[in-house]
C-alpha angles and dihedrals in degrees: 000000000000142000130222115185147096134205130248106225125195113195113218086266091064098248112143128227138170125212129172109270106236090045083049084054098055100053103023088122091057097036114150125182101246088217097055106353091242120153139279112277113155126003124174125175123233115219114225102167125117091343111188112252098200146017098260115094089359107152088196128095113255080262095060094038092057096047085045096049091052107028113349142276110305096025110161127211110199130218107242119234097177122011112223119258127225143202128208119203105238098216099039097030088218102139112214127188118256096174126031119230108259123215139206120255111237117227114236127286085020122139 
């Protein structure tokens, strides 16, 4: 039997991030945000095992079975708080981001 799958992590400054699930598990004691190394606040898995790909036979709601189809059960969107900011180099064109999206925490218990 095998598991697909990774977490969503929020740090206590509200910067995402995504990491393999069974990596995340591993480490979840000595997690640090890779933008600004705060802590661990909010963590949820995404299922990716054995997803439906269509509608029929699906034993999801119509909610579920979207989120599965796209990204996987227990996929999270996040309200932003702060959308990110970018630069772009005025000779070469490449954008680059100066300041990372921030995300609400969500309180527990919360979907």
């Amino acid at each position: 039997m095998s598991f697909s799958g990774f977490y969503q992590i929020l740090c206590e400054n509200g910067h995402l991030s995504e990491c393999d699930a069974i990596d995340f598990f591993s480490s979840l004691d000595s997690f640090q945000c890779p933008v600004c190394k705060g802590k661990l606040a909010h963590s949820n898995i995404v299922n990716q095992t054995n997803c439906c790909v269509g509608k029929e036979n699906c034993p999801f709601s119509e909610e579920e079975r979207i989120s599965c189809n796209q990204i996987g059960i227990g996929y999270m969107v996040f309200e932003v708080i702060k959308p990110a900011a970018e630069e772009t180099c005025k000779e070469c064109g490449h954008t680059k981001i100066v300041k990372h999206t921030v995300y609400k925490i969500p309180e527990k218990g919360e979907k």
